[in-house]
C-alpha positions in Angstrom: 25.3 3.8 6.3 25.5 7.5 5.8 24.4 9.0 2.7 26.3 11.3 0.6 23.9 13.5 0.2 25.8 15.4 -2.9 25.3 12.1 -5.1 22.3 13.3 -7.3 20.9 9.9 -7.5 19.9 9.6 -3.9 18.8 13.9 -3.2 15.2 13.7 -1.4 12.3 14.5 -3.7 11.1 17.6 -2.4 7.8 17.5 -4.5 6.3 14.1 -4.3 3.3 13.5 -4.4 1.2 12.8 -1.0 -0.5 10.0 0.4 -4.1 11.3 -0.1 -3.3 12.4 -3.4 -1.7 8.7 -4.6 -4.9 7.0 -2.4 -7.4 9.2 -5.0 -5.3 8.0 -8.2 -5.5 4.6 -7.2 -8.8 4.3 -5.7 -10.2 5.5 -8.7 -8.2 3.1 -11.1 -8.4 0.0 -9.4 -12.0 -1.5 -11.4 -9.3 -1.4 -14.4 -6.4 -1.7 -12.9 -5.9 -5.9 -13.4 -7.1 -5.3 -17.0 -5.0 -2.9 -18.1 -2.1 -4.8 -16.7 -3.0 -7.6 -19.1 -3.6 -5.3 -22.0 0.2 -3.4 -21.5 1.8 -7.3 -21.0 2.9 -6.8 -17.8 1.0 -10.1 -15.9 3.3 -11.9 -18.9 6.0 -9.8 -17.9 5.7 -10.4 -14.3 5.9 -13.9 -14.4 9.0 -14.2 -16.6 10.7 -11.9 -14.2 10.1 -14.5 -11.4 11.1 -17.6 -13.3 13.8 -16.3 -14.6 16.8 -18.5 -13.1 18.8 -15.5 -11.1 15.3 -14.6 -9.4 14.3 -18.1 -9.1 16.8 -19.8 -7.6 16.5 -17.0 -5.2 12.9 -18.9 -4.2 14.5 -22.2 -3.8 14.1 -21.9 0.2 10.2 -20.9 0.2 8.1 -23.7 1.6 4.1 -24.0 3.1 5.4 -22.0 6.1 7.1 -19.1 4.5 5.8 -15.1 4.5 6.1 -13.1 1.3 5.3 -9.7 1.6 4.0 -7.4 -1.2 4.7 -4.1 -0.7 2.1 -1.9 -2.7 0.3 -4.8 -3.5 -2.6 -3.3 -5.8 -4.9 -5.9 -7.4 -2.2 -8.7 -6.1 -0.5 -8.9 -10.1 3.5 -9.0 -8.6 2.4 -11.3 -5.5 0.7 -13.6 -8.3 3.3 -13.7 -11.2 5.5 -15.1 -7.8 3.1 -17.5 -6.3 3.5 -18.9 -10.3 6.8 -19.4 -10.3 6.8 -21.5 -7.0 5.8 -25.3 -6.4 3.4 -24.6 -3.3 1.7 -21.9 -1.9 3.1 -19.4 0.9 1.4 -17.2 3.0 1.0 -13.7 1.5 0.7 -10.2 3.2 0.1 -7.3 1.4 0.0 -3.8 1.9 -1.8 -0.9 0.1 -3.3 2.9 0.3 -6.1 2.1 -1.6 -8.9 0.0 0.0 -10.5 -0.4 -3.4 -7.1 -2.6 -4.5 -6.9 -4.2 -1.3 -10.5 -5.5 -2.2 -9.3 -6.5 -5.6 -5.9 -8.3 -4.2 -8.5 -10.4 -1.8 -10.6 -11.2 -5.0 -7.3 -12.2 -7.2 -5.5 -14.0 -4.0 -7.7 -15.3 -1.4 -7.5 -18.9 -3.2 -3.7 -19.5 -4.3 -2.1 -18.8 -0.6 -2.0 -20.5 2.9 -2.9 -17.6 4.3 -3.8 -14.4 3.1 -2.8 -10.6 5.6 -4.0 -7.6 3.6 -3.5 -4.6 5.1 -4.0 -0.9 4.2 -1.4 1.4 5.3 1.5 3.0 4.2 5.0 0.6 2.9 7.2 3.9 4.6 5.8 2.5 8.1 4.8 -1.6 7.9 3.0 -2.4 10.6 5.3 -5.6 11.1 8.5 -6.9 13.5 11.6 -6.8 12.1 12.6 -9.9 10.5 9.4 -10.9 9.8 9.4 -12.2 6.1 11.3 -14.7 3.7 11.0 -12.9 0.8 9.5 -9.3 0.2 8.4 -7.8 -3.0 7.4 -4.5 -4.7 6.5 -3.2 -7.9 6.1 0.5 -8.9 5.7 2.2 -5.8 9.1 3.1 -5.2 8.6 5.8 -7.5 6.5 7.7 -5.6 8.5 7.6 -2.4 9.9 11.0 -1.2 13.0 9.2 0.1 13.4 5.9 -2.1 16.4 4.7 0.5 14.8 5.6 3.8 11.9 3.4 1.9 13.8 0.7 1.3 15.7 0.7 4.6 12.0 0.4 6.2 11.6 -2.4 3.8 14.3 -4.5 4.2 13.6 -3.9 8.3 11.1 -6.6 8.0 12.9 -9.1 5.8 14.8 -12.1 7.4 19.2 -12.2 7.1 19.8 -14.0 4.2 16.3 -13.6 2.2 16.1 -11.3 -1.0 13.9 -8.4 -1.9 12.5 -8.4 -5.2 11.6 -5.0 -7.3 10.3 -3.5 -10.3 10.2 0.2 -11.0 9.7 2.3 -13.6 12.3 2.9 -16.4 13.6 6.7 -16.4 12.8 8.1 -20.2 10.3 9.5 -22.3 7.7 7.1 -21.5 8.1 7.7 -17.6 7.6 11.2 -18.1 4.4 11.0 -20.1 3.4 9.0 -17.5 4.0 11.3 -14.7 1.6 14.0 -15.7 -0.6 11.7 -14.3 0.9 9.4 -11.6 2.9 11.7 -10.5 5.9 9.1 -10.4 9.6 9.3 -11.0 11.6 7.2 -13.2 15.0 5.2 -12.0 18.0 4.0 -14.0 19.1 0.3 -13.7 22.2 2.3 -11.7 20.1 4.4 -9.4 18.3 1.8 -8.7 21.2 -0.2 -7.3 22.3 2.5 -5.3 19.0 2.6 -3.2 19.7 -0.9 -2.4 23.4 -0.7 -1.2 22.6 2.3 0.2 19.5 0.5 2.1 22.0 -2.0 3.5 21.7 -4.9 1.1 23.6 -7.0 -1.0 24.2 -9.1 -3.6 22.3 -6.7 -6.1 21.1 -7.8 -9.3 19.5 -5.3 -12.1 17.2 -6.8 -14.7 16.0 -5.6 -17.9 12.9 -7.4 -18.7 12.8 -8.4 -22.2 9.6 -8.4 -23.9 6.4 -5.5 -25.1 5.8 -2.7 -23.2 8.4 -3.5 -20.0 11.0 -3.4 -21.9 11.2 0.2 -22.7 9.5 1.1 -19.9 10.8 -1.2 -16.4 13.5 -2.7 -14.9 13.6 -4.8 -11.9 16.2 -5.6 -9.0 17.3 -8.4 -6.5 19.0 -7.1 -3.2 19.8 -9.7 -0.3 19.5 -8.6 3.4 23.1 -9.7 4.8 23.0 -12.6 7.0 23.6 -11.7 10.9 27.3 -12.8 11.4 28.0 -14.4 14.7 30.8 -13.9 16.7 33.7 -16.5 17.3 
């Protein structure tokens, strides 16, 4: 799909922030990183997200064999709020710039999957086939991405027709910007949001406010669908 490149909502970020820079942030964060997650409300917030009944019954088709892939995985919080809401445990690969997470994810992880693939690389080029996942997830990465749709065009690459990809981002505002002086990160409406995942190819988009403590003023979430591959009569 071609982008309209005078739509604000989708311009390139000229200034974000680069990979050695984000690796230093969260290399040096990751000892509190799980801890500060659970002090903000977020592990709470997480899991609601995931047993909520749109996400859910999105999950319905994950069995012993299935591949989730957590894109940005950090200290493993968003693959763990999933494995959760599930009956059994899946097979988890992760991805991450920051070794020091990737240790943490292994820690938080290792003994809730049937297989655990943690990798450290970039989520704008996964080291995977296409078509490689049943369900693919993110949280709060998106935001740092110079090109959020090319991002999430490389993303849904690796998911399987008919599976969803599941987000969270942070909530554009106030908050966000604070934030940023910091991280470094851009904020997203429930709209733009959206957009990046039409725009990305996908369907069947879903926004969601979460609805408790800090995430409600300060996140939303998504659920985009990879079309299914139609065959020819």
């Amino acid at each position: 799909m071609q982008l309209n490149t005078t739509i604000p909502a989708l311009n390139r970020w000229q200034t974000s922030p680069s990979i050695d820079t984000l690796q230093s942030l969260y290399d040096t964060s990751a000892d509190q990183w799980h801890n500060n997650l659970v002090r903000l409300g977020q592990i709470h917030d997480y899991q609601l997200l995931f047993k909520s009944q749109a996400v859910y019954d999105r999950l319905r088709h994950l069995d012993q064999t299935a591949r989730i892939l957590d894109c940005g995985v950090g200290t493993g919080a968003f693959s763990a709020a999933l494995l959760d809401s599930i009956e059994q445990p899946v097979h988890i690969s992760g991805i991450d710039i920051s070794y020091p997470m990737l240790t943490h994810a292994r820690q938080n992880l290792k003994n809730r999957c049937t297989a655990l693939d943690l990798w450290w690389g970039d989520i704008q080029r996964l080291p995977f086939a296409d078509n490689s996942f049943d369900t693919v997830i993110f949280a709060h990465v998106l935001e740092h991405m110079a090109d959020p749709v090319e991002t999430l065009r490389e993303i849904a690459r690796v998911l399987k027709p008919g599976a969803p990809l599941i987000g969270s981002v942070t909530r554009k505002g106030l908050g966000q910007r604070l934030l940023s002086l910091r991280w470094h990160n851009r904020g997203y409406t429930a709209n733009q949001l959206n957009l990046f995942l039409q725009a990305a190819g996908l369907e069947t988009v879903e926004p969601f406010d979460y609805g408790t403590g800090w995430s409600t003023w300060m996140c939303i979430a998504t659920l985009g669908v990879k079309p299914r591959v139609k065959i020819k009569p």
